[in-house]
OpenMM code with the backbone's topology and positions (N, CA, C; nanometers):
from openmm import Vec3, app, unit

residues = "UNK UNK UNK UNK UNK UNK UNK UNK UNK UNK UNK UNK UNK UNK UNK UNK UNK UNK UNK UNK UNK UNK UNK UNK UNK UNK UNK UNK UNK UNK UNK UNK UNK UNK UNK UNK UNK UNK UNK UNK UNK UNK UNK UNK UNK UNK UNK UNK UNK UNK UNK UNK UNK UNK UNK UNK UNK UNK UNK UNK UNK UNK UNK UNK UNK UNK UNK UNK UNK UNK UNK UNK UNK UNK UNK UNK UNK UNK UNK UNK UNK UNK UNK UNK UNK UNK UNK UNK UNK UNK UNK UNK UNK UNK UNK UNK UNK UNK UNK UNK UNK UNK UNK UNK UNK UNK UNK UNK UNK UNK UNK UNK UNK UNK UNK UNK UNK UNK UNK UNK UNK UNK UNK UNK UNK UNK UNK UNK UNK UNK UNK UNK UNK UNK UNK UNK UNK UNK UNK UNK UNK UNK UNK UNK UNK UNK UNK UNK UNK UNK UNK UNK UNK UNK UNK UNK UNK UNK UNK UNK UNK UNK UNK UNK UNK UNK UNK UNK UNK UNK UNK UNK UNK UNK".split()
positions = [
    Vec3(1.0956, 0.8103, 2.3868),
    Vec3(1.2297, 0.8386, 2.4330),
    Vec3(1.2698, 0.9784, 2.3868),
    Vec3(1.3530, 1.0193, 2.4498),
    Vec3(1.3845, 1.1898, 2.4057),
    Vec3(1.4664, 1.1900, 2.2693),
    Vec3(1.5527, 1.0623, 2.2793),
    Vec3(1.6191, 1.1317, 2.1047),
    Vec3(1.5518, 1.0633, 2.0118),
    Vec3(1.3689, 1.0372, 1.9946),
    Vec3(1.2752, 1.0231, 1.8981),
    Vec3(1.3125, 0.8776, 1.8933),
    Vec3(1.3686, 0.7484, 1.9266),
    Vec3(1.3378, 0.6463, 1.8952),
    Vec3(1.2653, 0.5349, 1.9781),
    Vec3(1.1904, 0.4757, 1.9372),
    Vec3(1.1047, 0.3838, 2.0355),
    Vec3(1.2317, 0.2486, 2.0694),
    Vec3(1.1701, 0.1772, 2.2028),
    Vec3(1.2392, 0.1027, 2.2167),
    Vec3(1.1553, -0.0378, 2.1506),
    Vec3(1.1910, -0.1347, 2.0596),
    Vec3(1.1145, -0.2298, 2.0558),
    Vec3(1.0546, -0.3432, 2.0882),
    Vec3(1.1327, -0.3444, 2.2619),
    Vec3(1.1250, -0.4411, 2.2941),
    Vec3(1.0235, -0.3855, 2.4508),
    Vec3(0.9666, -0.3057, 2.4398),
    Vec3(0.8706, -0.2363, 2.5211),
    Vec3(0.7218, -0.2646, 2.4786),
    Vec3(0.6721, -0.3390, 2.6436),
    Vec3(0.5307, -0.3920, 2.6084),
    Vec3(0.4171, -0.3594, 2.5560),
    Vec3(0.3973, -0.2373, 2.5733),
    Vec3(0.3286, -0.1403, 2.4627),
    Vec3(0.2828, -0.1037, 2.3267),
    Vec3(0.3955, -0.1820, 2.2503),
    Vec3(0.4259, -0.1909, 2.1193),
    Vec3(0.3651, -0.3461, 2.0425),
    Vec3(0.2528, -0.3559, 1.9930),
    Vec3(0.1646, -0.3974, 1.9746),
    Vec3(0.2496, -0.5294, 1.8315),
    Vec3(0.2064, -0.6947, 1.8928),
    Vec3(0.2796, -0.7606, 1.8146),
    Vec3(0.1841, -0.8398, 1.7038),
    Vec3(0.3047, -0.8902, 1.6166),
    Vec3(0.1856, -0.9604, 1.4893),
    Vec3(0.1730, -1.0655, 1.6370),
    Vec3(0.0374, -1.1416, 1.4844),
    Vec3(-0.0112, -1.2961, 1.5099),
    Vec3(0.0932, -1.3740, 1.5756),
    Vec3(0.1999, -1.3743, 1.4706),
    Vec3(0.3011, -1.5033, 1.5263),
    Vec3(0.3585, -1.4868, 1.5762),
    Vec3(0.4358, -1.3451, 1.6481),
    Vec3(0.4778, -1.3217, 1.7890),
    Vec3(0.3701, -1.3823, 1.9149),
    Vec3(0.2798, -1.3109, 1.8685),
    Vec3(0.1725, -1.3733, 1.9834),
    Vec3(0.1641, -1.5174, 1.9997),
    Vec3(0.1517, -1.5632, 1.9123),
    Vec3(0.1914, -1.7022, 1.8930),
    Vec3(0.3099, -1.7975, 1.9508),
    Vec3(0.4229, -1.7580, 1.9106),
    Vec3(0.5107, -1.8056, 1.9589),
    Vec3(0.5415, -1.7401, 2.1172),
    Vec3(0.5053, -1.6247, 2.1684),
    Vec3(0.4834, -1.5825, 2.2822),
    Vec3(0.3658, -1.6427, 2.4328),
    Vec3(0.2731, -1.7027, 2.3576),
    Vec3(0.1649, -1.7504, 2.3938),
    Vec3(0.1926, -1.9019, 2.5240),
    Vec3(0.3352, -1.9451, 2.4519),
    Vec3(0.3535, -2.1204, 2.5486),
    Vec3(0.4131, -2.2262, 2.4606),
    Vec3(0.4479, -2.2932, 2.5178),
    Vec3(0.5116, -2.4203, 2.4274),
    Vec3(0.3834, -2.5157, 2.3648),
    Vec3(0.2727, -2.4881, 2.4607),
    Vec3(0.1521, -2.5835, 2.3747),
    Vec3(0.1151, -2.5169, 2.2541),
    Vec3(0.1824, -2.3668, 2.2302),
    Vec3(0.0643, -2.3111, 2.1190),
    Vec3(-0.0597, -2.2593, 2.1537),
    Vec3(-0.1171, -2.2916, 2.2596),
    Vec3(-0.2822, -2.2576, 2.2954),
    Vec3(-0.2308, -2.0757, 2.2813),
    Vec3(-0.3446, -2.0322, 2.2530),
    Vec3(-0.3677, -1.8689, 2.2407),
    Vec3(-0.5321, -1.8880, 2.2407),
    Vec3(-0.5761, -1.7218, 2.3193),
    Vec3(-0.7059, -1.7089, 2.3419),
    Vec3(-0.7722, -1.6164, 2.2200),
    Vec3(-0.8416, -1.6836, 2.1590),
    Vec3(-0.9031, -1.5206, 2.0424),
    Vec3(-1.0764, -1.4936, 2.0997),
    Vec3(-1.1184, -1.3942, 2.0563),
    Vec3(-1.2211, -1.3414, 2.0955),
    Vec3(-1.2878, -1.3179, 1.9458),
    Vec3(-1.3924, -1.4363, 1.9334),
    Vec3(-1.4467, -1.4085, 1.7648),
    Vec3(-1.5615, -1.2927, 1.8355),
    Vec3(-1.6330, -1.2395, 1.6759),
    Vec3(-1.7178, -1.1793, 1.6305),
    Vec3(-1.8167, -1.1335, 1.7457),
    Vec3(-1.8428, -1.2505, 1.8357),
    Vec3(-1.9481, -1.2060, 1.9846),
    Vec3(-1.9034, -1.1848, 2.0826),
    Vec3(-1.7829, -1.1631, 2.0698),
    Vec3(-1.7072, -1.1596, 2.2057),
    Vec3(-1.6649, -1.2747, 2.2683),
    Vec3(-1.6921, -1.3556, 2.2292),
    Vec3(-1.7226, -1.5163, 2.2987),
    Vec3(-1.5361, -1.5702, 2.2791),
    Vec3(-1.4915, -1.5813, 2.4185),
    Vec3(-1.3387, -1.6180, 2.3808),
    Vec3(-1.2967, -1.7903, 2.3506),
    Vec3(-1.2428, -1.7856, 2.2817),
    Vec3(-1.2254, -1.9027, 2.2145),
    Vec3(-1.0780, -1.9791, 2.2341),
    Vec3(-1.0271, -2.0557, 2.3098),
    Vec3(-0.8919, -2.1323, 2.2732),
    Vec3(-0.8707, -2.1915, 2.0815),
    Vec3(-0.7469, -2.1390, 2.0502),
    Vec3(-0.7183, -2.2600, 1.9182),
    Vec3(-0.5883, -2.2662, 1.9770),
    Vec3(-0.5829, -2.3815, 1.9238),
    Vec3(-0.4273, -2.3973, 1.9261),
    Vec3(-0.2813, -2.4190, 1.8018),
    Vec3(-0.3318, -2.3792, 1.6747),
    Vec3(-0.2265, -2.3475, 1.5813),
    Vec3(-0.2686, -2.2672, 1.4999),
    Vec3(-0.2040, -2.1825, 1.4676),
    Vec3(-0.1925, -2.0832, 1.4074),
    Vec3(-0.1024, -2.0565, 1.2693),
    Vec3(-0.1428, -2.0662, 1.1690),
    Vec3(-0.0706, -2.0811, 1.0637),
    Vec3(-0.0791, -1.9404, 0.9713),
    Vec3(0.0501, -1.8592, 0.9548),
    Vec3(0.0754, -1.7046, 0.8831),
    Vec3(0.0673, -1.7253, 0.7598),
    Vec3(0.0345, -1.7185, 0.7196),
    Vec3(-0.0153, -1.7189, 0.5345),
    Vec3(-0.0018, -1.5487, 0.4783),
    Vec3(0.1370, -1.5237, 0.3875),
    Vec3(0.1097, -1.3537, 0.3421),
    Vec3(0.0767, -1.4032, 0.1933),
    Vec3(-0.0127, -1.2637, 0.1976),
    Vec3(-0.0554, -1.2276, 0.0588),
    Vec3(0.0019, -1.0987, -0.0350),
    Vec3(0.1130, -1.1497, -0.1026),
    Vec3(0.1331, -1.0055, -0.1852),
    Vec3(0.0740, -0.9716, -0.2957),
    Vec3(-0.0208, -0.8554, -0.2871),
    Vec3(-0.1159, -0.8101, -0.4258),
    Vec3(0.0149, -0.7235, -0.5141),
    Vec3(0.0359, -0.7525, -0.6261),
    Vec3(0.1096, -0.7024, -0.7409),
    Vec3(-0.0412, -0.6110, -0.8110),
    Vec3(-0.0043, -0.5148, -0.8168),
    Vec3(-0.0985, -0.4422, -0.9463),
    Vec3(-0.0258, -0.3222, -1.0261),
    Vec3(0.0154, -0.4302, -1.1550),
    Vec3(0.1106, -0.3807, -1.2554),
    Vec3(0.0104, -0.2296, -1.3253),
    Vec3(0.0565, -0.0959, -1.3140),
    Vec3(-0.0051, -0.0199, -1.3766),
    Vec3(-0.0348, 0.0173, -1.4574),
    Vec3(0.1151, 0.0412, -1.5170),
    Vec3(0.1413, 0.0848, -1.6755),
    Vec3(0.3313, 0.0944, -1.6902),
    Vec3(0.3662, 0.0794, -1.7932),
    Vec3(0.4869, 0.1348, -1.8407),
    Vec3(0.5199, 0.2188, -1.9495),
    Vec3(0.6234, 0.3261, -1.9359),
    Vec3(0.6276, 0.4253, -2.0036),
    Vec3(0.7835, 0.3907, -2.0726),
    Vec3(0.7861, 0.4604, -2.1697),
    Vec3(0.9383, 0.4476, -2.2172),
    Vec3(1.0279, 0.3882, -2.2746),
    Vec3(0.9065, 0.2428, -2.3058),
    Vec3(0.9785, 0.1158, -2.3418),
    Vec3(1.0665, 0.1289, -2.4567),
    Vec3(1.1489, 0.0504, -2.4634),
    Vec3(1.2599, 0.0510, -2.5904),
    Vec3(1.1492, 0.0055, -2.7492),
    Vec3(1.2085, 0.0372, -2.8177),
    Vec3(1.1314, 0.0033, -2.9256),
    Vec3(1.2141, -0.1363, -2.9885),
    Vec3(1.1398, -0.1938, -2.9998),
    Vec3(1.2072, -0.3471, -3.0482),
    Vec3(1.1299, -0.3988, -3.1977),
    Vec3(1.0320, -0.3206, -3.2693),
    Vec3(1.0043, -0.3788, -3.3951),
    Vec3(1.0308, -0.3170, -3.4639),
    Vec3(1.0237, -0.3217, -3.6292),
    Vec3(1.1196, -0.2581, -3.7345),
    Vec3(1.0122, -0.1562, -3.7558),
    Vec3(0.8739, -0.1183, -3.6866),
    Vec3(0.8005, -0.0105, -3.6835),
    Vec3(0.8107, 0.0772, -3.5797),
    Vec3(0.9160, 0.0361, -3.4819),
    Vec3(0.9455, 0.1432, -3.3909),
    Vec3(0.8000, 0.1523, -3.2952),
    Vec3(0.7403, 0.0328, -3.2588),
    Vec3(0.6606, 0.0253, -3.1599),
    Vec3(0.6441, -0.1307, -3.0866),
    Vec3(0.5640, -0.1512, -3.0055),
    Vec3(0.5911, -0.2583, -2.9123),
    Vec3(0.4502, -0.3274, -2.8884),
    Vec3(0.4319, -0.4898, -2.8901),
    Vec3(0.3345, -0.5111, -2.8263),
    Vec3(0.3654, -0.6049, -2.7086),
    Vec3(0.3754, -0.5125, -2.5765),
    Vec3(0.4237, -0.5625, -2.4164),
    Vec3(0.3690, -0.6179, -2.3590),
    Vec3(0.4200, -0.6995, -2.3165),
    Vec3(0.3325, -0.7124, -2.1752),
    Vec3(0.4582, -0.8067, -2.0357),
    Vec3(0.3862, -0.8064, -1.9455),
    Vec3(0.4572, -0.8186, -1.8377),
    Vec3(0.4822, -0.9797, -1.7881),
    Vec3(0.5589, -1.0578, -1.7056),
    Vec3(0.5846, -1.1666, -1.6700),
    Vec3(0.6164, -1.1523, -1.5237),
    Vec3(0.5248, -1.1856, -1.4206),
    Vec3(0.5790, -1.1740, -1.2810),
    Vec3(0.5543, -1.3099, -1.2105),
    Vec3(0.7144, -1.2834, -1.1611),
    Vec3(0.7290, -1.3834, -1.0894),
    Vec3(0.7789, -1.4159, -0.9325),
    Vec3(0.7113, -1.5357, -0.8420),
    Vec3(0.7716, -1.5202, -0.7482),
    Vec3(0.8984, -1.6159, -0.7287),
    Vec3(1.0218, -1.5573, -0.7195),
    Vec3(1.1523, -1.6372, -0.6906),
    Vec3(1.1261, -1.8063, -0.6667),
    Vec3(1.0794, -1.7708, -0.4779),
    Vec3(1.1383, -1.9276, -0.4070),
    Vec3(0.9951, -2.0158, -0.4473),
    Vec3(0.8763, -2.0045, -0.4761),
    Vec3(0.7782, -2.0160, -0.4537),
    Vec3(0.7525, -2.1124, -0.6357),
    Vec3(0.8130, -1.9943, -0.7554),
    Vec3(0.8193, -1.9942, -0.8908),
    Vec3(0.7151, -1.9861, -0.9259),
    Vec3(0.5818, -1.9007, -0.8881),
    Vec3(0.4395, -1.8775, -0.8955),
    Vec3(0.4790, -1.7845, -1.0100),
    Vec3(0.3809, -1.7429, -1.1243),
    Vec3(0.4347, -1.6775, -1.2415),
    Vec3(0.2802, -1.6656, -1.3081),
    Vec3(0.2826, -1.5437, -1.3483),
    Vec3(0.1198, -1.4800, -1.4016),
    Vec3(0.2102, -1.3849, -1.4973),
    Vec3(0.0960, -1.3630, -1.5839),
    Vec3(0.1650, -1.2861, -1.7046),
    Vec3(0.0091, -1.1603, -1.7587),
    Vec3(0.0505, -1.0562, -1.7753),
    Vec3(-0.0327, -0.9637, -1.8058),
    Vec3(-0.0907, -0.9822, -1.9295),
    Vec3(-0.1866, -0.8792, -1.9555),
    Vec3(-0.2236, -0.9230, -2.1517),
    Vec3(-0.1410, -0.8015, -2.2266),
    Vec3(-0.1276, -0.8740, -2.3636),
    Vec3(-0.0445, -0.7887, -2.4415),
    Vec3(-0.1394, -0.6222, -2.4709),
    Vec3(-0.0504, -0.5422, -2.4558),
    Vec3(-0.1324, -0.4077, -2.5302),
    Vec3(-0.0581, -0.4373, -2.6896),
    Vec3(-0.1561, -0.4075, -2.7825),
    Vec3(-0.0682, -0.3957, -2.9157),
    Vec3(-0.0258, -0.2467, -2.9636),
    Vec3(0.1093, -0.2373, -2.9960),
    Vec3(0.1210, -0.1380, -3.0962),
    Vec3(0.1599, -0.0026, -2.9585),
    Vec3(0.2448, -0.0314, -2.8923),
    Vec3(0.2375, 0.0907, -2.8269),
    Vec3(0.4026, 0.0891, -2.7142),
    Vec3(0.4730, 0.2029, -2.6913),
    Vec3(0.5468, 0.2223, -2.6198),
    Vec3(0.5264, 0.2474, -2.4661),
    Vec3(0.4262, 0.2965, -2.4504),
    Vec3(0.3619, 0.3374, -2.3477),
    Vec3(0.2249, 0.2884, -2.2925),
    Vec3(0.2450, 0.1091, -2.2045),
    Vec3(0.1189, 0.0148, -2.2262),
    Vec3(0.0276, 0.0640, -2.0871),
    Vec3(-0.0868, 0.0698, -2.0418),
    Vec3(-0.1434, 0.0670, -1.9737),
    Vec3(-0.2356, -0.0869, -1.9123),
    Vec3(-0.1888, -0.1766, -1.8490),
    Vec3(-0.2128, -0.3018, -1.7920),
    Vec3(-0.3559, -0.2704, -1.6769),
    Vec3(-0.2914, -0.2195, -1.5449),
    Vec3(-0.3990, -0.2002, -1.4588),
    Vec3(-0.4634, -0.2891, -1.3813),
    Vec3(-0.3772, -0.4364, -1.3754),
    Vec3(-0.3963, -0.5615, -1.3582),
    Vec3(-0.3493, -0.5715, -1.2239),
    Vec3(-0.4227, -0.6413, -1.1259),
    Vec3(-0.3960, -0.7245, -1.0126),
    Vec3(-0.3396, -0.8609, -1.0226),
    Vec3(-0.2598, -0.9214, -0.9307),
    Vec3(-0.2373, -1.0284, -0.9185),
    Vec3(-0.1922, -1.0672, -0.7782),
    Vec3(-0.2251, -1.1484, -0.6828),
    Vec3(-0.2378, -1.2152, -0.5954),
    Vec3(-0.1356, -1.3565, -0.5529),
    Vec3(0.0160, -1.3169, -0.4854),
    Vec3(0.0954, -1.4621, -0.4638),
    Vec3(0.0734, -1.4512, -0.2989),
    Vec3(0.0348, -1.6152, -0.2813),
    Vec3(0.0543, -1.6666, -0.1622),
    Vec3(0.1859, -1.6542, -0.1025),
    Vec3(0.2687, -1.6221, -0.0043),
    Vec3(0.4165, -1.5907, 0.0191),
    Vec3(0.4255, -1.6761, 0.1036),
    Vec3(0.5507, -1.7664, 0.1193),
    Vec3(0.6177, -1.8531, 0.2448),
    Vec3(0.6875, -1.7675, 0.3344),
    Vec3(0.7736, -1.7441, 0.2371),
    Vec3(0.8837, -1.6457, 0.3238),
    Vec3(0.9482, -1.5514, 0.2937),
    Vec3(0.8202, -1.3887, 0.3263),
    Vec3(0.8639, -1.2945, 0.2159),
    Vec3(0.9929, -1.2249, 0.2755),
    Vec3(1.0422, -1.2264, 0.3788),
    Vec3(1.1820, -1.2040, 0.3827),
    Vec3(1.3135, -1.2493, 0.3377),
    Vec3(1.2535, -1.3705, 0.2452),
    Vec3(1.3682, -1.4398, 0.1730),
    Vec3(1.3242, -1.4610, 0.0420),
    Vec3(1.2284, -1.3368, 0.0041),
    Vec3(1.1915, -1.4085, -0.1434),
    Vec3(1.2032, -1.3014, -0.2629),
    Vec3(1.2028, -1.3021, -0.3524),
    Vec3(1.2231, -1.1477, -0.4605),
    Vec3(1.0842, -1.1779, -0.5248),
    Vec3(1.0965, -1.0697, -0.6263),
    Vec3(0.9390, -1.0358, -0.6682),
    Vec3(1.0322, -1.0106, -0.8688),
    Vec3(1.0275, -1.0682, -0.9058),
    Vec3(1.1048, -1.0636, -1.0956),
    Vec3(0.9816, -1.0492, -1.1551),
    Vec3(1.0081, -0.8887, -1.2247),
    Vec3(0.8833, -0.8735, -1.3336),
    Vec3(0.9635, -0.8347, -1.4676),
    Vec3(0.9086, -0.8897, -1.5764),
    Vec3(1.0059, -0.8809, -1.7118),
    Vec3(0.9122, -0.8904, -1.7973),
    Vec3(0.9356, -0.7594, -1.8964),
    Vec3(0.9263, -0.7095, -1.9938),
    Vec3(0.9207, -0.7293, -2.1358),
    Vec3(0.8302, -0.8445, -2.2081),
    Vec3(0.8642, -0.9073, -2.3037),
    Vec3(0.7802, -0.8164, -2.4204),
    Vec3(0.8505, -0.8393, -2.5434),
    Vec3(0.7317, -0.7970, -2.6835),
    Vec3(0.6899, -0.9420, -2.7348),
    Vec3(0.5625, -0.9288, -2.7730),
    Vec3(0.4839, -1.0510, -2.8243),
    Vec3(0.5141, -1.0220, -2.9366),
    Vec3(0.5159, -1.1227, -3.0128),
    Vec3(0.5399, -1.1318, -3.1957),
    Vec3(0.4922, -1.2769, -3.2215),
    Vec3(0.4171, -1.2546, -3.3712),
    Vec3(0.3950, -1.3500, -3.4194),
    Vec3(0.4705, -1.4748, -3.3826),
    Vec3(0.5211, -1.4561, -3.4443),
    Vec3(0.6669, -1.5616, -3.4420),
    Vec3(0.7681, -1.6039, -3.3173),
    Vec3(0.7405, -1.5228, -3.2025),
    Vec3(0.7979, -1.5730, -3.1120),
    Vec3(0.8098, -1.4703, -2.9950),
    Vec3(0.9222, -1.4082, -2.8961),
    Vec3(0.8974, -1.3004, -2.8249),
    Vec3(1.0147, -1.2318, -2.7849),
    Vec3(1.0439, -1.1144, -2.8094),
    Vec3(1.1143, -1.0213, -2.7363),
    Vec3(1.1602, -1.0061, -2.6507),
    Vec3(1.2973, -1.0031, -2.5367),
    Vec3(1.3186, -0.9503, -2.4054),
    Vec3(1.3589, -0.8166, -2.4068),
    Vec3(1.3011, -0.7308, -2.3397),
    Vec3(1.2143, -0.5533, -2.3166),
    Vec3(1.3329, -0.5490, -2.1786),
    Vec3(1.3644, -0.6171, -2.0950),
    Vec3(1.3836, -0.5601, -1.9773),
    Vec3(1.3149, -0.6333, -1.8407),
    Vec3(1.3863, -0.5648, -1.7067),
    Vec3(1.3067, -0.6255, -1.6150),
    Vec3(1.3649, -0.5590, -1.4741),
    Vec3(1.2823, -0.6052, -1.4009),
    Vec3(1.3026, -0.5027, -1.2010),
    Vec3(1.2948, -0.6522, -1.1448),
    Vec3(1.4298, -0.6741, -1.0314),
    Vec3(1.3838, -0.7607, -0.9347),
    Vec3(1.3916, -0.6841, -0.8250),
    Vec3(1.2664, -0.6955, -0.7594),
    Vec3(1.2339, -0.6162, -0.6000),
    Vec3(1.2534, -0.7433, -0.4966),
    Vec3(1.2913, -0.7228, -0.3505),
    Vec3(1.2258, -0.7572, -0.2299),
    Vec3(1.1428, -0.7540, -0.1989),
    Vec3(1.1146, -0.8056, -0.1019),
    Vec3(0.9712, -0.7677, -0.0503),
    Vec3(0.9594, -0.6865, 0.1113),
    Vec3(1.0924, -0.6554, 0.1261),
    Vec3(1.1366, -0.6510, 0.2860),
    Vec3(1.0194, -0.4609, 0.2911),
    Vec3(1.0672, -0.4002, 0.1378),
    Vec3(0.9830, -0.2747, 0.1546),
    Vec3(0.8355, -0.3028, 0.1923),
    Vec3(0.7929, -0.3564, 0.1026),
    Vec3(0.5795, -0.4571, 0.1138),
    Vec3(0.5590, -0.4868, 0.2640),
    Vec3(0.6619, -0.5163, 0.3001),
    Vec3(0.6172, -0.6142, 0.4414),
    Vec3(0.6480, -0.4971, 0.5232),
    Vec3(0.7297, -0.3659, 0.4848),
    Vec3(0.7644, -0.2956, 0.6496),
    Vec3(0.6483, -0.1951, 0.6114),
    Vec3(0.6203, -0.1468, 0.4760),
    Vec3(0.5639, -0.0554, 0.4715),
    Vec3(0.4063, -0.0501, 0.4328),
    Vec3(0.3811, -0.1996, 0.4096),
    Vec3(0.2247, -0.2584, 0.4173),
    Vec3(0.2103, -0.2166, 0.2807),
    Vec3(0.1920, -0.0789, 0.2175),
    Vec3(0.1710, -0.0701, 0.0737),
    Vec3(0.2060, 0.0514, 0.0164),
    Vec3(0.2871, 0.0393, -0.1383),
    Vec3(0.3350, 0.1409, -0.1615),
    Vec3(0.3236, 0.1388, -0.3037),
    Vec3(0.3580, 0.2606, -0.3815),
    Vec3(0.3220, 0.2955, -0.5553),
    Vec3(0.4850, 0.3588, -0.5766),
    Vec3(0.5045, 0.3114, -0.6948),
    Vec3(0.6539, 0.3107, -0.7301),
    Vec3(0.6792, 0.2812, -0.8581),
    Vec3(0.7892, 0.4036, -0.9273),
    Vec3(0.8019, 0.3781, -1.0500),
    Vec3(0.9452, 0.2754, -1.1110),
    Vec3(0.9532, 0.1873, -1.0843),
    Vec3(1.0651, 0.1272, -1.0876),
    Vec3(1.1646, 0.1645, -1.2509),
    Vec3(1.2624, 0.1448, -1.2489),
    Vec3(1.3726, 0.1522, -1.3597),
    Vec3(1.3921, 0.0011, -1.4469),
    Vec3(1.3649, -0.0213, -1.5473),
    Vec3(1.4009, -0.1131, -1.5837),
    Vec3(1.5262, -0.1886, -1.6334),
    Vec3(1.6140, -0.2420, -1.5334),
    Vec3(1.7168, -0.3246, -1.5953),
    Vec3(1.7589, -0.3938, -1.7183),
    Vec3(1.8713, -0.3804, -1.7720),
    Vec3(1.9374, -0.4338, -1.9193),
    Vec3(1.7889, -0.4186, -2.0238),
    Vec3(1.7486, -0.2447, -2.0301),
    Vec3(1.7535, -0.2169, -2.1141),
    Vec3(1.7988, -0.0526, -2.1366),
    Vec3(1.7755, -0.0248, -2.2494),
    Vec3(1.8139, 0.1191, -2.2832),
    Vec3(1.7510, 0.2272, -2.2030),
    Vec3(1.5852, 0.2031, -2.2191),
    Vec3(1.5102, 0.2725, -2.1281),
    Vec3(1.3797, 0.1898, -2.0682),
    Vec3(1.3214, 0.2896, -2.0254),
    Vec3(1.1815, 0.1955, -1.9665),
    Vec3(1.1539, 0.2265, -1.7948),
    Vec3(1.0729, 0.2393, -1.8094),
    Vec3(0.9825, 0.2663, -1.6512),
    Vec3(0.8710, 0.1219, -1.6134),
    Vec3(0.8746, 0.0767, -1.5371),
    Vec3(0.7250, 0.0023, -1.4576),
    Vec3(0.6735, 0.0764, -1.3422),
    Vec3(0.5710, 0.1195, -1.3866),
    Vec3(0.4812, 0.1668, -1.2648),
    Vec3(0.4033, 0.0123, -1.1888),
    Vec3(0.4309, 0.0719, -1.0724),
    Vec3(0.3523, -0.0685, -0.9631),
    Vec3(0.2951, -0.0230, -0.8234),
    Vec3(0.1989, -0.1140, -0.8293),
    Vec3(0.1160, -0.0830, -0.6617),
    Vec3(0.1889, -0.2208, -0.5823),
    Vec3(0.2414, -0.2375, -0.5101),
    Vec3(0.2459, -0.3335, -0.4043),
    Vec3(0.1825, -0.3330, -0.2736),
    Vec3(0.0895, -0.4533, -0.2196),
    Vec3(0.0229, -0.4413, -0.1207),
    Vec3(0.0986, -0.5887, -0.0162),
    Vec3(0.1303, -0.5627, 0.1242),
    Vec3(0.1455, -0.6928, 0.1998),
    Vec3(0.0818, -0.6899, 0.3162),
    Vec3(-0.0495, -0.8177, 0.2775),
    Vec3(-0.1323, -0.8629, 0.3283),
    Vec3(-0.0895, -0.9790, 0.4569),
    Vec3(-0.0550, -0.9974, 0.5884),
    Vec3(-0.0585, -1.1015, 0.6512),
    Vec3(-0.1839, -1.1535, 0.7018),
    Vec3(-0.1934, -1.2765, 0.6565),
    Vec3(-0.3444, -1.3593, 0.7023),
    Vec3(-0.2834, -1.4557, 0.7919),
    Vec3(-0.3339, -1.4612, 0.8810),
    Vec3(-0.3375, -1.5098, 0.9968),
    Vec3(-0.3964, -1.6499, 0.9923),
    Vec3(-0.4207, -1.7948, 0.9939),
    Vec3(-0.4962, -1.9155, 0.9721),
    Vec3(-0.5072, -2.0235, 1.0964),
    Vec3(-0.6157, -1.9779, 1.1622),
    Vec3(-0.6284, -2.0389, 1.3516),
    Vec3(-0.7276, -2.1534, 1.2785),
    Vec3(-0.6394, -2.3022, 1.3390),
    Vec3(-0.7230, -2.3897, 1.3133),
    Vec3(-0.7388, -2.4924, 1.4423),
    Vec3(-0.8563, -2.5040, 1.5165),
    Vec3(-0.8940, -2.5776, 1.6003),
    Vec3(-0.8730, -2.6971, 1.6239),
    Vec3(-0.8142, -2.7271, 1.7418),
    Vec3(-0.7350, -2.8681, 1.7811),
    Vec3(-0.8560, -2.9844, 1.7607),
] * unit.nanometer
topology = app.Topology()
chain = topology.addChain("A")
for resn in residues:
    res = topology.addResidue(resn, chain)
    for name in ("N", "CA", "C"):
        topology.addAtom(name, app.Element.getBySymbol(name[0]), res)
């Protein structure tokens, strides 16, 4: 179009799985074409997303022991889902380097947040450092992105993060 915006409802414009899907008929039948070319009817189709979390590092953290250093580590969680993985502690440091992947199955990442929080490990029990709750509406429009987030209710603190959104597609034969 001349003033640079596409229209989206123009056939051209190439749709997910479950448009196709729900575009396809009231039976559900859709045609796929596996690996030989060989076209295939299924008839349900089930969207399964995958959001890869890969916590990097954090810089800046508040100091919370009476030595003026930290042993961090991370707590992520998914909201509606309550899926929850936790990083390993670095000891002895303000500035932890993690580097860790983690993998949530998503229902419904347009209605779901992503809570990562900031704890110190101690003998005796544990610290709250801080924390970022994200959407996921960025993951899903922008497929994958690196970002230094701000950490909430605390003094200071950075999370570096990779976010990746994966849609898997799941055709299972009538």
């Amino acid at each position: 179009m001349a003033n640079g915006y596409s229209n989206p409802f123009a056939p051209d414009l190439s749709m997910t799985s479950l448009e196709r899907f729900l575009k396809s008929g009231v039976n559900g039948t859709e045609a796929i074409e596996n690996e030989r070319g060989v076209i295939q009817k299924k008839n349900e189709v089930i969207v399964r997303d995958v959001l890869s979390v890969i916590v990097i590092f954090a810089e800046e953290l508040p100091a919370v022991d009476l030595l003026g250093k930290a042993d961090p580590y991370v707590v992520i969680t998914l909201k509606k889902s309550e899926m929850r993985n936790k990083t390993r502690v670095v000891n002895e440091t303000l500035n932890p380097v993690w580097n860790q992947t983690f993998d949530f199955v998503v229902a419904d990442g347009l209605h779901d947040m992503l809570i990562l929080e900031v704890w110190e490990h101690d003998t005796f029990g544990k610290d709250y450092m801080g924390r970022c709750i994200l959407t996921l509406t960025r993951a899903i429009l922008e497929g994958e992105f690196k970002e230094c987030f701000q950490l909430d209710e605390a003094k200071s603190g950075k999370l570096n993060l990779h976010l990746k959104w994966m849609p898997q597609p799941v055709y299972r034969d009538s």
